[in-house]
KELO-845969 format. One line per 3 residues: number of its first residue (from 1); for each residue x, y, z negated of C-alpha. Coordinates in steps of 0.5 Angstrom, whole numbers. Last residue first. Example, Ala and Ser with C-alpha at 12.3 -4.5 7.8 and 13.67 -1.06 7.14 Angstrom:
# residues 2
2) 27:-2:-14; 25:-9:-16
# end
This chain:
# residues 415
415) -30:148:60; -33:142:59; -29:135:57
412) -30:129:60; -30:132:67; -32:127:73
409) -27:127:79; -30:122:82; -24:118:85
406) -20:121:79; -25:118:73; -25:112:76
403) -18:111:76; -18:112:69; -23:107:68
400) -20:102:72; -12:104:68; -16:103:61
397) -19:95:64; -12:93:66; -9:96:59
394) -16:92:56; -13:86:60; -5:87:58
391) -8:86:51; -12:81:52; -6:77:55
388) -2:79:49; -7:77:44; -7:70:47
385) 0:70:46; 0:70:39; -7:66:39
382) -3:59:41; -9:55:38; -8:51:45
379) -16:50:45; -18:57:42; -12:61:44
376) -10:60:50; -16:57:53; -20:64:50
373) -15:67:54; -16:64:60; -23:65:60
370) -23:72:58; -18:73:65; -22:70:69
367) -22:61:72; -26:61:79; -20:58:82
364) -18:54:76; -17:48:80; -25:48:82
361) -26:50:77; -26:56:71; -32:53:67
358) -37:53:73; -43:55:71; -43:56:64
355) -35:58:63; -37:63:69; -44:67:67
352) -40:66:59; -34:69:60; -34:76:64
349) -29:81:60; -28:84:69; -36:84:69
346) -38:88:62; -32:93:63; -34:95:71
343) -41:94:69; -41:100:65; -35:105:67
340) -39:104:74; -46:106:71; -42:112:66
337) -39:114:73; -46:114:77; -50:117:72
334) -45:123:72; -45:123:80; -53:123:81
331) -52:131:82; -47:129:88; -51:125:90
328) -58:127:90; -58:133:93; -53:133:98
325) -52:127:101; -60:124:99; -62:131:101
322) -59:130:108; -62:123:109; -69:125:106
319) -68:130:112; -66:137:111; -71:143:114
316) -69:149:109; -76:148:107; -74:141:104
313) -69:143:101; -72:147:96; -78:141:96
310) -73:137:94; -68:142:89; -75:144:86
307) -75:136:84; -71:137:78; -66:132:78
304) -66:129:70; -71:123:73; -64:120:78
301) -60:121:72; -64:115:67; -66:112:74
298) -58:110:76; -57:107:68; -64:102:69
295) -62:101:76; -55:99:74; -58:95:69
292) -63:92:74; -57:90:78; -54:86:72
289) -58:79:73; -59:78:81; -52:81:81
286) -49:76:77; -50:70:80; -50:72:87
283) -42:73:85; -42:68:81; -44:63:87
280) -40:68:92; -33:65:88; -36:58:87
277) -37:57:95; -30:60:96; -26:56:91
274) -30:50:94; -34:44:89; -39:49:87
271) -42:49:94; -40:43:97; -45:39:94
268) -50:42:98; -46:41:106; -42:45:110
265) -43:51:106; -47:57:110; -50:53:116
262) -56:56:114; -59:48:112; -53:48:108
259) -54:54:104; -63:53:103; -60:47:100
256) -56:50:95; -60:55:93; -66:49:92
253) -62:45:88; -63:38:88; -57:34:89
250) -52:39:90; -54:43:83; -54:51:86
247) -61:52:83; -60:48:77; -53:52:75
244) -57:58:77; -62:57:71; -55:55:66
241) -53:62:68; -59:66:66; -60:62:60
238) -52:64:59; -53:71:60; -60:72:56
235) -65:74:60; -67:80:60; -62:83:66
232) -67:78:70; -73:82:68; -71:89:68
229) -75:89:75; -81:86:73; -82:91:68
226) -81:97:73; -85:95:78; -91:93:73
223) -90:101:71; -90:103:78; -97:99:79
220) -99:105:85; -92:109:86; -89:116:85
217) -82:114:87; -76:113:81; -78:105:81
214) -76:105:89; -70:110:88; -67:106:82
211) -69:99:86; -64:103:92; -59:105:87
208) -58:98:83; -58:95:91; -52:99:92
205) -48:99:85; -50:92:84; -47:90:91
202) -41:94:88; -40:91:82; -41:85:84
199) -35:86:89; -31:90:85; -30:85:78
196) -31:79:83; -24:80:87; -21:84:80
193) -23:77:75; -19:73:81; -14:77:82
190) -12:78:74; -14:70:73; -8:69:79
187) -4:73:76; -4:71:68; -3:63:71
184) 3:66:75; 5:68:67; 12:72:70
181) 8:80:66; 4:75:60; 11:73:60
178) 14:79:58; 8:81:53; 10:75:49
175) 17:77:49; 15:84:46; 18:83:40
172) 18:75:38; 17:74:30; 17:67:30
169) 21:67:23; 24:61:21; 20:56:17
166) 25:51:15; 20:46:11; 19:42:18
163) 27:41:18; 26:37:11; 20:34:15
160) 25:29:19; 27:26:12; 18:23:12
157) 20:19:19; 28:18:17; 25:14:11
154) 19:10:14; 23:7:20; 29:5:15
151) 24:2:9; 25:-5:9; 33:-6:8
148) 36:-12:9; 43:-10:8; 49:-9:14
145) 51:-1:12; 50:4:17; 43:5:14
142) 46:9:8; 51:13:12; 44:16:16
139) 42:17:10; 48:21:8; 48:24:14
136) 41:27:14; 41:29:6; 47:33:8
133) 44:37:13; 39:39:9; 44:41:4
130) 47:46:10; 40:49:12; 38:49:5
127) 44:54:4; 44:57:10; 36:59:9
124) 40:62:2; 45:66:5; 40:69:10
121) 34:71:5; 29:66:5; 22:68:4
118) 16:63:0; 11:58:3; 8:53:-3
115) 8:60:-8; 8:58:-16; 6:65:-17
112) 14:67:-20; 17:64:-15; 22:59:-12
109) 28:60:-8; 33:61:-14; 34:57:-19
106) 28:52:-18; 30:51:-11; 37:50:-14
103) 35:45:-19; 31:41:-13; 37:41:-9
100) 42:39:-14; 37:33:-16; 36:32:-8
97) 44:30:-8; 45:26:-14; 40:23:-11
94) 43:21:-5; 49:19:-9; 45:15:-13
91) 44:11:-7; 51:11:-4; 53:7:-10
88) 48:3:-9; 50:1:-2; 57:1:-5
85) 54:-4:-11; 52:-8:-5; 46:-13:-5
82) 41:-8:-2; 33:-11:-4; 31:-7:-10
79) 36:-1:-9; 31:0:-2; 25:0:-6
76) 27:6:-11; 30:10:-5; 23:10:-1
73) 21:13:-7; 26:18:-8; 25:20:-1
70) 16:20:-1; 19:25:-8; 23:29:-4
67) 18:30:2; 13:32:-2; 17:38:-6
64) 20:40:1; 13:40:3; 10:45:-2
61) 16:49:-2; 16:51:5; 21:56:6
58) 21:62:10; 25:66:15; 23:74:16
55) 18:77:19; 14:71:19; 6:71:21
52) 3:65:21; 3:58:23; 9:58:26
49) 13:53:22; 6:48:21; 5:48:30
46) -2:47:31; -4:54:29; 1:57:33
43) 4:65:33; 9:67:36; 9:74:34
40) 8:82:37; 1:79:40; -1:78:33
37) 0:85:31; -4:88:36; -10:82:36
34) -11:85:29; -10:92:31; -15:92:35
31) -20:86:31; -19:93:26; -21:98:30
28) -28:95:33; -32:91:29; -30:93:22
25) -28:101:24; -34:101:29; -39:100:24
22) -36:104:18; -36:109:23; -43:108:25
19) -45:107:18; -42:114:16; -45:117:21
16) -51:120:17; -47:121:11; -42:126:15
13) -48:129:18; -51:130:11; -44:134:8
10) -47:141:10; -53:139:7; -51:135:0
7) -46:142:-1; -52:147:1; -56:143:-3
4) -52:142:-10; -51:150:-9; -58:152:-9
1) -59:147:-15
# end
């Protein structure tokens, strides 16, 4: 017994932390490493031949099948109507032709399982190739002969999906990622997402340390202080950004109009109809809702300085200035980088703050990376080049915490 408890306790931290790990394995490095793979193909859902991931050239049994039968029909009604025997003669030739076909798919390309979507070495994607080909021009033999044919215009509509069933492979290396590097759209969203990244985290850093000095004095109601503070972060961001859309309205917002009538923007529609009005819209937008989080991170490190440090100070005679740049400060810089690493990473993949209110316009001026991405993926379903733009986004998010770490010289790992 002594034994199984010495075992289960050395083992309780491993089984402590497993559903962390589990968690962030699920959630985390599995969505990574599918957006990795992705990002390495062409992949589109509204096209049939790149809907999935093909290394090698694949073959569509499934469609060929469907297609060989609408052909054999159209056939069928065609000898009905075509008078010539060497019309018919070429009919039979084109059946001829799709029985060989259909043995050799039988033979040679279709498995086991009964797969619809099977690879193809070379030698048998040349073989379909050439044998599709034959098809086409025996049709289009076919058609050059003076009959009343009925089904022409059908015929070579349901024959074209012979090319559809040739799937070559949409493996594109690292292309995706060189046109994500020439995409003028990836880098007016990349600038767009920086300008609004640093601005507003600096503004949020600012008033963040100013509402964090104020919640960390020792005030009458500074409880209640800090509640009202941590209102507007609270509030869901989409509810926060539909508030600021009806606020920013040009026919009856209050914010608009109080704009207007300080000379700010020339007149209230104009305030989310200019690149620039919509831009400081977000901005202020985002600030009234993240800087009590900013506050909230800055409070935690500013209540682990002791306060023998001030009153230390203060009888050397500094200033409450001298004490915020020699004591606070450089104390406060741990708390300060994890508080820019924060709202740096959560502002530059902001999405729902900026589709709430202006959707990306006007004319794609106030469009971010995570917006662009989405219309990638989800309206044009090209997820392959989507997962590239994510990708150089979480690189540029990884070359921002970097330079963080140089510019406050944190350590992250003790000596």
């Amino acid at each position: 017994m002594k034994n199984i408890s010495k075992i289960v306790e050395s083992k309780t931290a491993y089984i402590l932390i497993l559903p962390a790990v589990v968690f962030i394995l699920l959630f985390s490095i599995i969505p990574i490493g599918e957006s990795l793979r992705y990002a390495f193909f062409d992949f589109q859902l509204n096209d049939q031949a790149k809907s999935g991931l093909y290394i090698n050239a694949n073959y569509n049994i499934a469609l060929y099948d469907e297609t060989a039968f609408y052909i054999r029909s159209f056939l069928d009604m065609e000898e009905e109507v075509v008078t010539k025997d060497e019309t018919k003669l070429q009919i039979d030739a084109i059946r001829n032709m799709l029985d060989e076909y259909d043995q050799y798919m039988l033979n040679n390309i279709s498995s086991p399982d009964m797969a619809s979507v099977v690879s193809v070495n070379n030698e048998k994607l040349a073989y379909v190739t050439k044998i599709r080909d034959n098809i086409m021009s025996s049709l289009e033999k076919l058609y050059s002969f003076d009959e009343p044919f009925v089904c022409e215009e059908d015929m070579f509509a349901v024959a074209s999906e012979l090319d559809t069933a040739i799937i070559s492979s949409n493996f594109s290396g690292l292309n995706n990622f060189k046109s994500v590097l020439t995409d003028t759209r990836v880098h007016s969203t990349v600038g767009f997402t920086l300008i609004f990244t640093f601005i507003s985290v600096f503004f949020e850093l600012c008033f963040g340390m100013a509402l964090a000095l104020i919640m960390n004095k020792a005030l009458k109601g500074r409880g209640i202080i800090r509640t009202v503070s941590l209102i507007p972060w609270a509030i869901p961001t989409a509810v926060a950004a539909l508030i600021w859309s009806y606020l920013y309205n040009g026919s009856s917002g209050i914010i608009s109009h109080l704009f207007a009538w300080l000379k700010i923007i020339p007149e209230p529609t104009e305030l989310l109809l200019s690149s620039t009005g919509s831009l400081w819209a977000i901005i202020l937008a985002d600030v009234w809702k993240t800087t009590p989080y900013m506050a909230l991170l800055l409070l935690a490190g500013l209540q682990t300085i002791p306060h023998s440090l001030y009153e230390s100070s203060s009888l050397d005679g500094a200033t409450k200035l001298q004490q915020f740049g020699s004591v606070t400060l450089p104390l406060l810089k741990p708390s300060i980088f994890v508080a820019l690493l924060f709202r740096t990473l959560d502002a530059f993949r902001v999405f729902d703050l900026i589709y709430v209110l202006t959707g990306g316009g006007p004319g794609g001026t106030t469009e971010s990376v995570s917006i662009y991405a989405y219309k990638v993926m989800f309206a044009q379903t090209r997820f392959g080049y989507g997962s590239a733009v994510v990708l150089v986004m979480a690189l540029t998010v990884g070359l921002i915490t970097f330079a963080y770490i140089k510019l406050l010289n944190v350590k992250l790992i003790n000596d």
